[in-house]
TORBANU-882256 format. One record per atom (N, C-alpha, C): residue number from 1; residue in three letters; atom name; x, y, z. Coordinates in pm, whole numbers. Atoms other than C-alpha are relative to their C-alpha. Example, Ala and Ser with C-alpha at 12.3 -4.5 7.8 and 13.67 -1.06 7.14 Angstrom:
% TORBANU-882256
<node><resi>1</resi><resn>ala</resn><name>N</name><x>89</x><y>-119</y><z>0</z></node>
<node><resi>1</resi><resn>ala</resn><name>CA</name><x>1230</x><y>-450</y><z>780</z></node>
<node><resi>1</resi><resn>ala</resn><name>C</name><x>90</x><y>120</y><z>0</z></node>
<node><resi>2</resi><resn>ser</resn><name>N</name><x>-82</x><y>-119</y><z>-6</z></node>
<node><resi>2</resi><resn>ser</resn><name>CA</name><x>1367</x><y>-106</y><z>714</z></node>
<node><resi>2</resi><resn>ser</resn><name>C</name><x>-77</x><y>109</y><z>73</z></node>
This chain:
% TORBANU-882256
<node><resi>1</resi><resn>unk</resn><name>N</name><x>85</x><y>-118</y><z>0</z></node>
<node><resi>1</resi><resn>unk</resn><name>CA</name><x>0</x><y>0</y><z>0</z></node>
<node><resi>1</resi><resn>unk</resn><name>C</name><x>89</x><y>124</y><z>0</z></node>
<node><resi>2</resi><resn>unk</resn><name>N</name><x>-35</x><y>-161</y><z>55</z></node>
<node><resi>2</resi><resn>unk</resn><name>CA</name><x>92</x><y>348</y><z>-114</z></node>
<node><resi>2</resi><resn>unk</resn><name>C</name><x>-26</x><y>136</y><z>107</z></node>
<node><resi>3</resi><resn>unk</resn><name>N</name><x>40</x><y>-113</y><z>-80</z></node>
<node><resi>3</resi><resn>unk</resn><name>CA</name><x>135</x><y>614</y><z>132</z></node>
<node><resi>3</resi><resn>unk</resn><name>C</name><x>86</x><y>123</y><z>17</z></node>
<node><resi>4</resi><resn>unk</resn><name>N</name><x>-53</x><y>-127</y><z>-24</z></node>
<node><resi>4</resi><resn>unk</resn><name>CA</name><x>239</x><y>961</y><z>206</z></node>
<node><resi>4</resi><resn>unk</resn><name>C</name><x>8</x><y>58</y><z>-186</z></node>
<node><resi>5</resi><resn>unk</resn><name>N</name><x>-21</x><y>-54</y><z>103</z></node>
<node><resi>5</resi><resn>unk</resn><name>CA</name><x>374</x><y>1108</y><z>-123</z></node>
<node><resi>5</resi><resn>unk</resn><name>C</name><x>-36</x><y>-106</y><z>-122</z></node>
<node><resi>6</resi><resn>unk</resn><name>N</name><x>-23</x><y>91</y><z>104</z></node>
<node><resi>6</resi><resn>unk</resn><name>CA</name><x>255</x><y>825</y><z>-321</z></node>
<node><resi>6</resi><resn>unk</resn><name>C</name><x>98</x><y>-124</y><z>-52</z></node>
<node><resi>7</resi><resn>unk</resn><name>N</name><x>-82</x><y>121</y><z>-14</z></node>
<node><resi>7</resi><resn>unk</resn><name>CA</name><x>536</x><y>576</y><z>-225</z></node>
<node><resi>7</resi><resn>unk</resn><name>C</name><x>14</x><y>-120</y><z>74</z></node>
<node><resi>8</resi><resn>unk</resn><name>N</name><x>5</x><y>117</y><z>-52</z></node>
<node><resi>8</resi><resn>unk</resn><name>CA</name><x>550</x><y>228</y><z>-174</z></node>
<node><resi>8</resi><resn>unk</resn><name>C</name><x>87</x><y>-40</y><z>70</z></node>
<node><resi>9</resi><resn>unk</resn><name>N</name><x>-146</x><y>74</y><z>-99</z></node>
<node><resi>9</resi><resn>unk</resn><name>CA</name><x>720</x><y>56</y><z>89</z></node>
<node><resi>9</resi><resn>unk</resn><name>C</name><x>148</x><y>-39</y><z>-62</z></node>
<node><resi>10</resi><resn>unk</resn><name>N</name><x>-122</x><y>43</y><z>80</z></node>
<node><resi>10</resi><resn>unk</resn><name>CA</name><x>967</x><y>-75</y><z>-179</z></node>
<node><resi>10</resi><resn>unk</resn><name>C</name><x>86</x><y>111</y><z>-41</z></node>
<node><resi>11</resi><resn>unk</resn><name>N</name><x>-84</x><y>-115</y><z>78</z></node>
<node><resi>11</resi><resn>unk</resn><name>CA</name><x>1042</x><y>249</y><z>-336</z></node>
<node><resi>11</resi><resn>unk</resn><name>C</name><x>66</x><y>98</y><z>109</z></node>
<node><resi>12</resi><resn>unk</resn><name>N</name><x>-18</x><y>-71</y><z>-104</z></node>
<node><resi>12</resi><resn>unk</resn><name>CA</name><x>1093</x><y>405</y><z>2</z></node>
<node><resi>12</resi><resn>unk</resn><name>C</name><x>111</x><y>-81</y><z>71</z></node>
<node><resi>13</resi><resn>unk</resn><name>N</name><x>-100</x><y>68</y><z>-79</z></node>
<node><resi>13</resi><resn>unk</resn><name>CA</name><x>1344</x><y>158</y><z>128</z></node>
<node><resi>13</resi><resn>unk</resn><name>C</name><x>138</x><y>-39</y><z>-145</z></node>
<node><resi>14</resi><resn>unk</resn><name>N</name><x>-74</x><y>-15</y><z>98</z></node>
<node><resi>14</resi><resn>unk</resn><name>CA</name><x>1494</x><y>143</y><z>-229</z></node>
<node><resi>14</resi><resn>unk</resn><name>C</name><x>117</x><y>171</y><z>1</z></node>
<node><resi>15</resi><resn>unk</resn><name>N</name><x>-83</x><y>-185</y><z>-29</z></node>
<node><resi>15</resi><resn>unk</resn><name>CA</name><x>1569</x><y>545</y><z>-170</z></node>
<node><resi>15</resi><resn>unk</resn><name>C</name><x>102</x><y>23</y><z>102</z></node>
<node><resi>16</resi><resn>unk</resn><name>N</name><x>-103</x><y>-28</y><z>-167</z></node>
<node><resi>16</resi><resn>unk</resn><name>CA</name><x>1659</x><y>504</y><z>176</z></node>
<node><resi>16</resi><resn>unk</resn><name>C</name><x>174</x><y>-69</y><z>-55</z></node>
<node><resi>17</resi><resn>unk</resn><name>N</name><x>-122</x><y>59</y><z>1</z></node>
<node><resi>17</resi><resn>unk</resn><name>CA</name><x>1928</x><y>243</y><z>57</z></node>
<node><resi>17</resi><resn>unk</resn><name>C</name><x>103</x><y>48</y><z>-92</z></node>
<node><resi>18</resi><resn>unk</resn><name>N</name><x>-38</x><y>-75</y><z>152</z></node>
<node><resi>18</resi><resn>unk</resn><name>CA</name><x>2041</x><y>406</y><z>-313</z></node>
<node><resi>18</resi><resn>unk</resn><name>C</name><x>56</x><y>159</y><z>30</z></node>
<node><resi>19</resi><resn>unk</resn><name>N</name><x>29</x><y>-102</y><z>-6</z></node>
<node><resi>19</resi><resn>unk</resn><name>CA</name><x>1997</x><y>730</y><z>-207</z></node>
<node><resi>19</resi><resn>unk</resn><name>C</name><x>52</x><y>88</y><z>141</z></node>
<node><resi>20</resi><resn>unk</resn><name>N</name><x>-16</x><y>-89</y><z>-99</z></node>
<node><resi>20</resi><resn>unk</resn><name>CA</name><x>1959</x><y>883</y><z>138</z></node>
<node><resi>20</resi><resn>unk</resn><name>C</name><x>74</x><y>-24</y><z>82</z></node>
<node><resi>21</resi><resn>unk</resn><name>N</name><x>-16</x><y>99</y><z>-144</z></node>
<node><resi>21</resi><resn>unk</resn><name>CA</name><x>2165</x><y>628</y><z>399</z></node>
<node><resi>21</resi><resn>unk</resn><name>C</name><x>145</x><y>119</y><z>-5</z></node>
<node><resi>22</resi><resn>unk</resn><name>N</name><x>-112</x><y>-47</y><z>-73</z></node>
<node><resi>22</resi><resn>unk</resn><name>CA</name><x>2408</x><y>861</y><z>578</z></node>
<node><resi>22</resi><resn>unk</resn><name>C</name><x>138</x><y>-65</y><z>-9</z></node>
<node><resi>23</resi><resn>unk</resn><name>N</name><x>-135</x><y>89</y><z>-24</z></node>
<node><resi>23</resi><resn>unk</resn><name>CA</name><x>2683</x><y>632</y><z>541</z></node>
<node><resi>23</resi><resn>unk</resn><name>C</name><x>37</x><y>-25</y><z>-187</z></node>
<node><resi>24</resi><resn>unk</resn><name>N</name><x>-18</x><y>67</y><z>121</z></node>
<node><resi>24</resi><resn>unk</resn><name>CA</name><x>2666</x><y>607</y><z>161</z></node>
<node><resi>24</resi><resn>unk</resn><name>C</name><x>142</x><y>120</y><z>-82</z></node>
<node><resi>25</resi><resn>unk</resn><name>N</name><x>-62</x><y>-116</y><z>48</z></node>
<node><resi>25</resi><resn>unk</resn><name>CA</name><x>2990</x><y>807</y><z>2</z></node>
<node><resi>25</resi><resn>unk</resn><name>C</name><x>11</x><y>22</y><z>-131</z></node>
<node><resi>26</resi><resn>unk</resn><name>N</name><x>63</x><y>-18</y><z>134</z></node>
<node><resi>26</resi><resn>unk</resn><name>CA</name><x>2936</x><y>1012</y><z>-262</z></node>
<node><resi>26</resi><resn>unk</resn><name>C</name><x>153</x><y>111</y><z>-42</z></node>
<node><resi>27</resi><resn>unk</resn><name>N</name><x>-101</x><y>-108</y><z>43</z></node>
<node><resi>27</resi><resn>unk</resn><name>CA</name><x>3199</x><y>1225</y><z>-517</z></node>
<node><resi>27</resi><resn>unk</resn><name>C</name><x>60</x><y>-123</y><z>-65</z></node>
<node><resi>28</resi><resn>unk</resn><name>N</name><x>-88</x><y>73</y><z>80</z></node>
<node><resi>28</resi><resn>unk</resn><name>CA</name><x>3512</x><y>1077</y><z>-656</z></node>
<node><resi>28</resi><resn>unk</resn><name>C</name><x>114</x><y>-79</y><z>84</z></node>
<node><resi>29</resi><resn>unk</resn><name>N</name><x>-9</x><y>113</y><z>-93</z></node>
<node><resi>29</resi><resn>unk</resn><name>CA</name><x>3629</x><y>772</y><z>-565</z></node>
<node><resi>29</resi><resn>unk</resn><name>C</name><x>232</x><y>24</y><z>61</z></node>
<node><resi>30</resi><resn>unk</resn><name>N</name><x>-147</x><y>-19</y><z>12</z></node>
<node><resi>30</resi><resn>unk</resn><name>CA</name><x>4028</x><y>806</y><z>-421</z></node>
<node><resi>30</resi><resn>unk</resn><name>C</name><x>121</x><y>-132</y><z>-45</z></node>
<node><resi>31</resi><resn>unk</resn><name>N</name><x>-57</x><y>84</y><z>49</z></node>
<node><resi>31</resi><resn>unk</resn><name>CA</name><x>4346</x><y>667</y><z>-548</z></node>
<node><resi>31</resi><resn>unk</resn><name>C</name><x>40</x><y>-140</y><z>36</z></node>
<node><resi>32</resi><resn>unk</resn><name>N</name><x>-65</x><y>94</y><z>-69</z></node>
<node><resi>32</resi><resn>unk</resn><name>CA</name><x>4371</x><y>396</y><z>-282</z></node>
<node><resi>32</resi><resn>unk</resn><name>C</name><x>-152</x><y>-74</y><z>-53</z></node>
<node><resi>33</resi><resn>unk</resn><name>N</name><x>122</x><y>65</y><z>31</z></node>
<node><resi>33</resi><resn>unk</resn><name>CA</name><x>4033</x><y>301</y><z>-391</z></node>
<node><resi>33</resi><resn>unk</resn><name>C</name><x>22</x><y>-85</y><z>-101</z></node>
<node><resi>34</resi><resn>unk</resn><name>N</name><x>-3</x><y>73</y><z>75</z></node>
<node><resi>34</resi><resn>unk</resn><name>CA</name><x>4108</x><y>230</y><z>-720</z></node>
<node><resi>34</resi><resn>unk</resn><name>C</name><x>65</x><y>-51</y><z>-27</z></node>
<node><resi>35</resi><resn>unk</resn><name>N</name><x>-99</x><y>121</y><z>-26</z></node>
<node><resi>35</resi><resn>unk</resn><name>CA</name><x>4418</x><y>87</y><z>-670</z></node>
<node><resi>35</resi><resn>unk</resn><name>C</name><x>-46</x><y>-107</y><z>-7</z></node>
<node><resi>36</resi><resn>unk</resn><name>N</name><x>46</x><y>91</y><z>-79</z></node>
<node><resi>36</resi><resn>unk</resn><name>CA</name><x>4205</x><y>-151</y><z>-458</z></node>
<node><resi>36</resi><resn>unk</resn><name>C</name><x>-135</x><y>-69</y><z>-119</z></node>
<node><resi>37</resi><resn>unk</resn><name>N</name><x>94</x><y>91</y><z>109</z></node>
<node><resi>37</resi><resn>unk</resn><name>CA</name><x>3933</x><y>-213</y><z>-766</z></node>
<node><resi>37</resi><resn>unk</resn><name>C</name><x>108</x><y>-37</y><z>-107</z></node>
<node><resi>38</resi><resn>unk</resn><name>N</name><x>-109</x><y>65</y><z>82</z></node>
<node><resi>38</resi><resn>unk</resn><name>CA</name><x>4237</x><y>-289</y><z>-1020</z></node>
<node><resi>38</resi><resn>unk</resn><name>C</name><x>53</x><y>-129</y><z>80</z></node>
<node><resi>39</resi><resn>unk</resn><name>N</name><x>-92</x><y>87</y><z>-74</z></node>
<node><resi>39</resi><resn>unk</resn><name>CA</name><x>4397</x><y>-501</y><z>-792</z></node>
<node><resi>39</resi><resn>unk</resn><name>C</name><x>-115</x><y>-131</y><z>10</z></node>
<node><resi>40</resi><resn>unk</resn><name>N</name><x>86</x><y>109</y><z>10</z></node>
<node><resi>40</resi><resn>unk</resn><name>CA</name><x>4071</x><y>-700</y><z>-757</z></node>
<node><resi>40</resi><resn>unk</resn><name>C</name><x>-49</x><y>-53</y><z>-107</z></node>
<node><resi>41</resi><resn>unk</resn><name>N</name><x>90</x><y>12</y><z>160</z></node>
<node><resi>41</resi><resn>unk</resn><name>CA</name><x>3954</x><y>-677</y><z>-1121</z></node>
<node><resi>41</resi><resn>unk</resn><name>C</name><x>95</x><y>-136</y><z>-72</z></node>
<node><resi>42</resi><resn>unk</resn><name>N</name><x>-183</x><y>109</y><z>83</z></node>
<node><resi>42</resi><resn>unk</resn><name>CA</name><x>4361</x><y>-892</y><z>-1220</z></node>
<node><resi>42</resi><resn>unk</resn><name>C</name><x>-62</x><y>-124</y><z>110</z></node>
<node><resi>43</resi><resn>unk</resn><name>N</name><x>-8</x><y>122</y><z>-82</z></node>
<node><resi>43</resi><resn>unk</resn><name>CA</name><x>4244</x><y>-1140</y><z>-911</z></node>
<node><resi>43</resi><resn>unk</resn><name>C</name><x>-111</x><y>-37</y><z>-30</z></node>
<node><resi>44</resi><resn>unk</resn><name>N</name><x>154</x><y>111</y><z>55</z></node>
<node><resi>44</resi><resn>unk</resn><name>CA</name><x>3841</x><y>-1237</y><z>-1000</z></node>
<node><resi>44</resi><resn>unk</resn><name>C</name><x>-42</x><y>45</y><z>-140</z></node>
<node><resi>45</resi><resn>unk</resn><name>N</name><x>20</x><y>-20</y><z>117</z></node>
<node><resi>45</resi><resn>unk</resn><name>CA</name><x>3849</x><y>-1104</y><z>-1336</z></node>
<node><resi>45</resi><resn>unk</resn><name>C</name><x>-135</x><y>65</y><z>10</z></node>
<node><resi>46</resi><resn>unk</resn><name>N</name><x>150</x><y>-46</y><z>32</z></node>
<node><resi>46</resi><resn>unk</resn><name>CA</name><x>3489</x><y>-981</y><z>-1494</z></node>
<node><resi>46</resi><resn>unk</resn><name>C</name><x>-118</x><y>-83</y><z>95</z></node>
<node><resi>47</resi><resn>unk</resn><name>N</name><x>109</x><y>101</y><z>-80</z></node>
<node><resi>47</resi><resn>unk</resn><name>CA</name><x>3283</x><y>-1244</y><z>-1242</z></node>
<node><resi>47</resi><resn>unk</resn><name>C</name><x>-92</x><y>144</y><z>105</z></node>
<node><resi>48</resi><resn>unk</resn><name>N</name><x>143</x><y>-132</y><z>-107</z></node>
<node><resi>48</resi><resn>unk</resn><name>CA</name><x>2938</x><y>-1020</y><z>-1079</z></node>
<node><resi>48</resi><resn>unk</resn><name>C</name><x>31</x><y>-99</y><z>81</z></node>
<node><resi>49</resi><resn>unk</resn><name>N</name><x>113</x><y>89</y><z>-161</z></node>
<node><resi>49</resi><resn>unk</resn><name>CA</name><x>2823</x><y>-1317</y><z>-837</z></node>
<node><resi>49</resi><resn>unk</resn><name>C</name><x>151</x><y>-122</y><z>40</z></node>
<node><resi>50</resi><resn>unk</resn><name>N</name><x>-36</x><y>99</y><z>-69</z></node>
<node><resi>50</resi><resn>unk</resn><name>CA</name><x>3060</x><y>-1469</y><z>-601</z></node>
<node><resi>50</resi><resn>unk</resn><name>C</name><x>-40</x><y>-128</y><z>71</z></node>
């Protein structure tokens, strides 16, 4: 059921998680970061689902 502004429980916990969660960091990612995604990309290759 649909409430307040017209949003469903799903789309409202979709936002919260995507979107609003205090903890989520946003901008540009730093160099130790992507170090850290190269470095993983040479060890599991292209694989999504562990």
């Amino acid at each position: 059921m649909c409430i307040g502004l017209n949003r469903c429980g799903k789309s409202c916990r979709q936002r919260w998680l995507n979107y609003l969660k205090p903890g989520i960091k946003r901008g540009d990612i730093s160099q130790d970061e992507e170090d850290m995604i190269i470095r993983l990309h040479r060890l599991l290759g292209n694989r999504s689902l562990l």
